[in-house]
N, C-alpha and C positions, 0 to 999 in steps of 0.2 A: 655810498655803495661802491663796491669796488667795480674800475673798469677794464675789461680785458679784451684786446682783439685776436681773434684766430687769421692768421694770413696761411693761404691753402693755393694749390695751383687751379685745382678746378677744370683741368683738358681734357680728364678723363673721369671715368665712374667706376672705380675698382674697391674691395675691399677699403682702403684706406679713407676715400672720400665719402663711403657711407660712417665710417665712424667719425667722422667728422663732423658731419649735417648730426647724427645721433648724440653726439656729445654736444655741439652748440645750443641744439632744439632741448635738451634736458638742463644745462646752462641756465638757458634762458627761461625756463618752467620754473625751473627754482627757487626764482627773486631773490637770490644770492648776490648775484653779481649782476653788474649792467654789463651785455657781449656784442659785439659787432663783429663784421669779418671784412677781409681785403682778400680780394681772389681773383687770381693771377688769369682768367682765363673764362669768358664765358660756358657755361654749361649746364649740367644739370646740378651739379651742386650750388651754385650762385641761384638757380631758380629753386630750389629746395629751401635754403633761408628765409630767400624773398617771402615764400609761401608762408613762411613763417613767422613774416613782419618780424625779421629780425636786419637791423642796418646792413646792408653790403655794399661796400665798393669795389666794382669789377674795375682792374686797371689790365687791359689786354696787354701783355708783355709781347704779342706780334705786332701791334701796332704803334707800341710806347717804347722811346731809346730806356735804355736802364738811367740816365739820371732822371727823366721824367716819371720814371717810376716811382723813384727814390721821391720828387719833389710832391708827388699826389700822396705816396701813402703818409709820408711825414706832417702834409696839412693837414689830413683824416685826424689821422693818430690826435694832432694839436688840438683839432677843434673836439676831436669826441675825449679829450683828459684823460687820455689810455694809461693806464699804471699796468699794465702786466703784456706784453707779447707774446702769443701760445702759435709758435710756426711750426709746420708737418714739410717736411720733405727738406732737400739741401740748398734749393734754392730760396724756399722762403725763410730757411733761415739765416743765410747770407743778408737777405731784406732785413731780417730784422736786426741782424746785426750792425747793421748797417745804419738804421734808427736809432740805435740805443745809443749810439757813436755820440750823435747830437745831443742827446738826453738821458744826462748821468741816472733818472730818477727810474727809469724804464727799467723793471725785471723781464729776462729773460725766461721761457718756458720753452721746451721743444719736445716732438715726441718724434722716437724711432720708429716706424710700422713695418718693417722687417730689415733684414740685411740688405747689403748693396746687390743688387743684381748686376751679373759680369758682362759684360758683351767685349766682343775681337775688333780687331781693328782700330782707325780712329775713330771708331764711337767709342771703342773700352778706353785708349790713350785719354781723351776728352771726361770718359767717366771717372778714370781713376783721379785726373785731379780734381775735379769738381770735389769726391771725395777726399780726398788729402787737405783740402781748403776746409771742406765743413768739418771736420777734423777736430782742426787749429782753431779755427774760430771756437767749436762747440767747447775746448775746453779750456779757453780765458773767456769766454764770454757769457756761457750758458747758466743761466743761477742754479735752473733744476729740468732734468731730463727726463722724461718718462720712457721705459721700457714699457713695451705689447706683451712678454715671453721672457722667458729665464736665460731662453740663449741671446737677445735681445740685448739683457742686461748685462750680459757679461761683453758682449761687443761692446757696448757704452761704455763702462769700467774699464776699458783699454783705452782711453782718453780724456774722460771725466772722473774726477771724484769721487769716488764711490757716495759719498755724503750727500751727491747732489742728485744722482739717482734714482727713481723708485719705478718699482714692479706696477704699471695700473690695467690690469687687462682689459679688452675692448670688452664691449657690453652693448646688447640691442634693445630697440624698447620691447620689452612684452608687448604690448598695446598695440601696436602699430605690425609687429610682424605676427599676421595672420592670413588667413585663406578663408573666405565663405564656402569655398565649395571641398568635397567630398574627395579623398583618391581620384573615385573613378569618374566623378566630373573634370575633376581635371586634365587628365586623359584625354576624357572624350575635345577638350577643348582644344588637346594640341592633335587631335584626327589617330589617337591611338586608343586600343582596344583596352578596355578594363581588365581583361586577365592578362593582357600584356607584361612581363616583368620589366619596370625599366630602368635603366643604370643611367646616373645621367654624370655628364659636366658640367660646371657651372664656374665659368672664370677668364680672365683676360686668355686670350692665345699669343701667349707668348714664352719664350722656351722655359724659365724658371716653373711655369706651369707643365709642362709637361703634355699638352692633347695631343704630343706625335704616342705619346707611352697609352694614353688612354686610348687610342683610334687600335693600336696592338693587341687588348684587351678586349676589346669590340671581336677582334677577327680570331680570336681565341675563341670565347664563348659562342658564336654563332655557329659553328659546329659541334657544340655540345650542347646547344638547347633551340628549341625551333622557335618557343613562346615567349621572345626575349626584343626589346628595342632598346636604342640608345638617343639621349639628347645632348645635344651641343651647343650649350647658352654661353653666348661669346663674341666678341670678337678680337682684332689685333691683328700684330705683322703676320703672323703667320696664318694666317687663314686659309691663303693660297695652299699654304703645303698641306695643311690639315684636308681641304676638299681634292686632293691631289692623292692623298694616303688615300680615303675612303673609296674612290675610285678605284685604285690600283688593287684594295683589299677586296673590291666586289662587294662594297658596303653600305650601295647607296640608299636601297632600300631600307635598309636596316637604322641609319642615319641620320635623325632630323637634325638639319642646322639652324638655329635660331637665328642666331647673331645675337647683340645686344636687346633685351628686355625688359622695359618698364614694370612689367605683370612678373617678378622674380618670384615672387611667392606662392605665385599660381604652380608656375615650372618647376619650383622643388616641391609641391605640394601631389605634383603629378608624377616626382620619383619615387620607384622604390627601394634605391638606394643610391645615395651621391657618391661619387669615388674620388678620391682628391686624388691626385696623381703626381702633384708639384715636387720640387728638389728643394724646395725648402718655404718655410712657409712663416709670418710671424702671429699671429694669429687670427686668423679667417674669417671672417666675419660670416661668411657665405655658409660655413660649417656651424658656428653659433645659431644663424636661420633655421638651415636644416631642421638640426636637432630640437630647435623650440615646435617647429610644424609639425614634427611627428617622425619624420625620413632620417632612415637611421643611417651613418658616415660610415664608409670605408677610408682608411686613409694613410698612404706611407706616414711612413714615425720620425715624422719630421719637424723643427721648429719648438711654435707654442701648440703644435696638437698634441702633442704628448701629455702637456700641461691639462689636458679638456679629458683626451678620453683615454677611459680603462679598457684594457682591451678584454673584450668581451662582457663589459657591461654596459659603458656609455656609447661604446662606438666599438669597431675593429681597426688594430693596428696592422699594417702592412711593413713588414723589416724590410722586403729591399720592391726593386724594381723588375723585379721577372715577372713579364707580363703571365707567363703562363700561368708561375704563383697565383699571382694575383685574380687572373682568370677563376681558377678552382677557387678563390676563399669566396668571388660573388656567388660562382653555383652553389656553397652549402647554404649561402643566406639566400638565394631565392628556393632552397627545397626548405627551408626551414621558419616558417612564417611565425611560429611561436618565437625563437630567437629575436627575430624582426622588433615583435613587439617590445619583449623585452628590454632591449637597448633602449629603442625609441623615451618607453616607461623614464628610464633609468634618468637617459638623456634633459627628458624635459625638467624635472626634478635638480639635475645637477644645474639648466641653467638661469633658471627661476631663481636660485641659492647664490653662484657667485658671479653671472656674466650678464647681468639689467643692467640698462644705462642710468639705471637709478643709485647703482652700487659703484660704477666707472666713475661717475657725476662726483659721486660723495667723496671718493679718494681722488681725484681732481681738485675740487673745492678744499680741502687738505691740502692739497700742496699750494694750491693759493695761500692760503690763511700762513702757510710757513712763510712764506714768502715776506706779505706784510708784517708778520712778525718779528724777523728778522729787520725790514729797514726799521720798524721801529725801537727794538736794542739797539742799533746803531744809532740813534739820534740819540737815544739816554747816553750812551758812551762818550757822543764827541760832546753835552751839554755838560 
């Protein structure tokens, strides 16, 4: 059986690292492959595996110099006979690069889960090389690349192969993302009234997300509708300036802040409609949820959302960032509850069809099976 490890950082829980645990956990369902993981970073994703009696080694990168990094994962890899390396983000694929160095036999896998996010200062000067390095490496090193999104894949193709790239969109399990309770239980769970309209957020706080744009949106609408609340599932750097905005907007009331939440599916299960707000997005996992739960997406037209939804059947597109726009398109969806449905209808439908981790899994396990097939034309070639 083929053996493959996922190396992931694991210090946070965003989009990325749920399709991670999503894709390992379907991996490993499938008795395709034998999968372990190395994760940089105690958290919830390393206990998400675990749960899953699937092997993990956590090698804390705070408390490990990088050779000692290098010399733990390299025993892993030896002793569990790893033939494929599947790394997420620029660091673990630096690690894996890193490995294959020693072990001409190791194919490389990597996935993109969106564009580089910019930051000023020396954290950008810092960013920009980190990014410059995974780069060079991704394209002498990389056997095949996964793109999330179409814009995804063309950032990749600016340094790889086109030949080595493929489109595999994230995917959630059906199974697992659901809600027992009803709308308006859910509601009632987070101390908000069932005819309450609510608009929520759901996402890291940090600026490529955009919650200074959604807090604007909030102070829009609240003068145009009395029967309306907002949620803010999250957290991140910015937090401070986000509870600093809703103060300043007179929004405390109006306001819940979650912070990070275990129960996510309860919290979108309790919008009545999620608004993505972000400046670029590669494809969302949180928006995939939504839509399978029934809550139907608002969303600038950004990234791989484009890719998901039709505007005005699976979701609504948002062209730019005027909050005020954007204010007026949530008024006509909460006067218009048949709309609502609609989408929601549409939505579930669209993602039952192409975004299950059962459909991700399978065009993964494809690009495995190229992989092996490939070193084995090459063994006929040099025999």
């Amino acid at each position: 059986m083929l053996r493959v490890c996922h190396i992931a950082s694991g210090d946070t829980w965003g989009g990325a690292e749920a399709q991670v645990a999503t894709l390992i956990k379907t991996l490993a369902q499938s008795g395709a492959v034998d999968v372990c993981a190395i994760i940089l970073n105690e958290g919830r994703l390393a206990q998400e595996l675990r749960a899953l009696a699937i092997e993990v080694r956590v090698i804390s990168e705070r408390h490990n110099s990088l050779r000692k990094i290098f010399a733990t994962a390299q025993e892993f890899i030896a002793q569990r006979a790893v033939q494929i390396i599947h790394s997420h983000r620029y660091k673990e694929n630096l690690l894996a690069v890193w490995l294959a160095a020693g072990n001409p036999k190791l194919r490389l896998v990597r996935t993109q889960h969106g564009l580089p996010e910019k930051h000023s200062g020396i954290a950008g000067l810092k960013q920009k090389t980190a990014y410059a390095i995974d780069r060079f490496t991704g394209r002498f090193s990389a056997n095949k690349a996964i793109a999330v999104s179409e814009d995804v894949l063309k950032y990749l193709t600016g340094y790889i192969s086109a030949d080595k790239v493929r489109l595999v969109p994230n995917g959630i399990d059906l199974n697992l993302v659901r809600c027992p309770w009803s709308k308006s239980e859910a509601k009632k769970m987070l101390g908000i009234g069932k005819d309450e309209f609510v608009i929520g957020f759901a996402g890291r706080l940090e600026r490529v997300k955009r919650p200074d744009l959604f807090i604007s949106v909030c102070r829009h609408l609240v003068s145009r509708s009395e029967n309306i609340r907002f949620v803010v599932a999250g957290d991140g750097r910015l937090q401070a300036q986000v509870e600093s905005l809703i103060g300043s907007f007179g929004l405390t009331s109006k306001v819940l802040l979650l912070g990070h939440r275990n129960d996510s599916y309860a919290v979108l299960r309790a919008m009545d409609l999620l608004l993505l707000t972000s400046d670029h997005e590669g494809l969302p996992m949180v928006m995939l949820e939504a839509m399978w739960l029934g809550t139907p997406v608002a969303s600038r037209a950004v990234g791989g959302v484009i890719e998901v939804i039709v505007n005005g059947e699976t979701g609504i597109l948002l062209q730019d960032a005027d909050p005020v726009a954007i204010a007026e398109t949530c008024l006509v969806l909460q006067k218009d509850p048949a709309l609502r449905e609609k989408i929601s209808s549409a939505a579930r439908t669209l993602i039952a069809r192409k975004y299950s981790a059962t459909r991700n899994c399978d065009l993964v396990l494809d690009l495995y099976s190229s992989l092996t097939s490939q070193q084995c034309a090459a063994r006929l070639a040099i025999a």
